[in-house]
N, C-alpha and C positions, 0 to 999 in steps of 0.2 A: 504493500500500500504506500509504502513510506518514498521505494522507488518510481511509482506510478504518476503520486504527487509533483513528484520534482520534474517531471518528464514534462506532465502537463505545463508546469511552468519553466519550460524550456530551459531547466539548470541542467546541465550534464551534470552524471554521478557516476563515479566510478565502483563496481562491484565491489570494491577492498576498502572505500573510505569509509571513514571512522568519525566521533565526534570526543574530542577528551578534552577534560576540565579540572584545574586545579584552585579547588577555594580555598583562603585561607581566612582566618579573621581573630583576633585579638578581643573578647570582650571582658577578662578576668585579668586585673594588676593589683595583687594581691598588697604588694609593697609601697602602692601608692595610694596615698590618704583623701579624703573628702572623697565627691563625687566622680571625679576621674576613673575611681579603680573600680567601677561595675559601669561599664559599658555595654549594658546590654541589647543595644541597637545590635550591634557589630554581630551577636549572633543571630537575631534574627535575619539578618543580613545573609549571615551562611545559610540558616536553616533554609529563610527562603529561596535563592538563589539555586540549591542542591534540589528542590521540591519543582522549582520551575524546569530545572534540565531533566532532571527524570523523566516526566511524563510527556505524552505527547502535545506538540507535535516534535519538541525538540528530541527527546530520548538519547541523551547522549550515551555513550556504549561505555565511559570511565569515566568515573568520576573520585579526584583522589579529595579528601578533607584533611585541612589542615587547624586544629580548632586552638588557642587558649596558649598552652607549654607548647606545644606541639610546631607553633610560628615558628623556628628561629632560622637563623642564615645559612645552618647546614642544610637543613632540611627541605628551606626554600631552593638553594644552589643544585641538592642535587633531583629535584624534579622538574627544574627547567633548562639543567645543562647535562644528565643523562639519562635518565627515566623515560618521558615524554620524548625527548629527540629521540630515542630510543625507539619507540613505539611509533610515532609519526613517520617514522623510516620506511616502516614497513606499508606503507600504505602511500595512496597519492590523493589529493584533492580532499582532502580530511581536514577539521576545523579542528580548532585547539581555544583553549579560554580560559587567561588565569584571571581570576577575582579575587581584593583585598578589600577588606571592612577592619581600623581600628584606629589607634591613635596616630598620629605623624607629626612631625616637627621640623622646624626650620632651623640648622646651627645658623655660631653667627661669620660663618662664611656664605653662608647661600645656600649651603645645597641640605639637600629634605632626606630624611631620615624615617623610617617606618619603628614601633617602640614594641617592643617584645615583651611577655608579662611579666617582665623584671623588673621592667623600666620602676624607678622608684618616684619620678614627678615627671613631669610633660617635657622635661629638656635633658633628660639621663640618657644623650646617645653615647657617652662611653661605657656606660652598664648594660643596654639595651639596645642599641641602634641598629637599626640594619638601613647599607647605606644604600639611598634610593638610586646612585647612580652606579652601584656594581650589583643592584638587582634587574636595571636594565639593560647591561653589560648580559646578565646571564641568559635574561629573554630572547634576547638580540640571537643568541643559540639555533633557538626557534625560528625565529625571524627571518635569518637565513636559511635556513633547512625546507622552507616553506618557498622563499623568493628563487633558489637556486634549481631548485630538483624537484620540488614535491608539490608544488600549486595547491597548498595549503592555504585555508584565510585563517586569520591570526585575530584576535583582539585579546585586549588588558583593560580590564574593570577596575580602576584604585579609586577607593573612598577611606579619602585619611587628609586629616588638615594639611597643608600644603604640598599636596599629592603633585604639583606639577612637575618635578625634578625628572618623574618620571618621562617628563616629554622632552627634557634636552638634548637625548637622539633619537629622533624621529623613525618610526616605526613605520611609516606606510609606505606603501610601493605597486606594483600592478597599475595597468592602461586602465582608464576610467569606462566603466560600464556604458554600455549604452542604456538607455531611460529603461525604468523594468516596467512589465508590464503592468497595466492595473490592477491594481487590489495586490501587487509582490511586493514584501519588504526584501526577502534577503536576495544578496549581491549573489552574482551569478561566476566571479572570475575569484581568482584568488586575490590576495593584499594580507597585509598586516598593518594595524590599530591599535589605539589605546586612548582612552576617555578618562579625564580623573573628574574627581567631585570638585577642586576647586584649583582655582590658577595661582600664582606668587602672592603668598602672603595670606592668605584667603582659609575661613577655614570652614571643615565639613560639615554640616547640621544633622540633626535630630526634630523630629515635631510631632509629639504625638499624637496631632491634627491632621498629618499631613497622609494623603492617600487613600485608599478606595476600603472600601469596608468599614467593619467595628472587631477586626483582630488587631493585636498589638504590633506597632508600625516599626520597622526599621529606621536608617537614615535614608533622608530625603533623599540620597542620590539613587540608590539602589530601590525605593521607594516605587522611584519613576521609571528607571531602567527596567524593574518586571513589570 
């Protein structure tokens, strides 16, 4: 059914492609005091997002979670620099999707920092930091593996206060679509993407106003994205 649909909407699919996704998201900082250390947005963020790829129509075929302790630099480095390239190998025209939900921080050199549950206050990147620009560094893994050989589409989900470090090298690539048809959202050629929840200096929200229903809302970015 699933290839039937994409035919209709004149996306070529390859028999072997795949869809894998890695969430991660920070919503326990056990060591940080007031209101900062229960960020409980951040996991509905995961829960959601993991609840949207399952089911149809998206059904992605892996989906790895990374939840709370479980964030940190190793663990991120090696499911987007061998895991996932790994797996993506084996296949052609397959999507890939990492998504972050948690704190983030700006040092005071400029560049943005993601906070691990150790972090002990909003500015502990040398207890905690995972630095935003050798995790795009590792994406970029991807990135390549997708633009060179494997016409792979790529996107990166960050919702975290001054998420945009992640965009200081640019991620997109692939010839520009032609118009899709009516009533299609998804893009028909390969590329690789990345959206954050807020630009230089800017930081991520929470509103538990904000969004469709009367279940308990995540952050605004991700809010809107599902």
């Amino acid at each position: 059914a699933w290839e039937r649909a994409l035919g209709f909407l004149q996306i070529p699919v390859s028999g072997d492609s795949k869809a894998f996704a890695l969430v991660a998201g920070v919503s326990d900082y056990p060591n940080m005091s007031g209101p900062h250390g229960d960020l409980a947005p951040a996991r509905l963020d995961v829960e959601k997002m993991v609840a949207y790829l399952e089911r149809e129509p998206e059904s992605f075929n892996e989906i790895v979670v990374l939840l709370d302790e479980d964030v940190t630099a190793e663990n991120l480095r090696y499911f987007l620099t061998q895991y996932f390239p790994q797996r993506l190998s084996e296949t052609e025209g397959s999507r890939f999707l990492f998504a972050y939900s948690g704190h983030g921080m700006t040092a005071e050199n400029g560049r943005g920092y993601l906070l691990t549950s150790e972090a002990r206050n909003l500015q502990d990147r040398f207890n905690a930091g995972i630095s935003m620009a050798e995790l795009r560094v590792q994406f970029q893994e991807i990135v390549d593996l997708s633009n060179k050989t494997k016409r792979h589409q790529v996107l990166a989900l960050i919702n975290a206060c001054y998420g945009v470090e992640f965009h200081r090298m640019s991620a997109a690539f692939g010839e520009e679509d032609e118009p899709l048809p009516t009533g299609t959202t998804r893009p028909t050629r390969e590329g690789a993407h990345a959206i954050t929840a807020g630009g230089a200096g800017e930081l991520a929200w929470h509103d538990a106003g904000f969004g469709d229903g009367d279940e308990p809302k995540g952050g605004i970015f991700f809010e809107t994205v599902v």
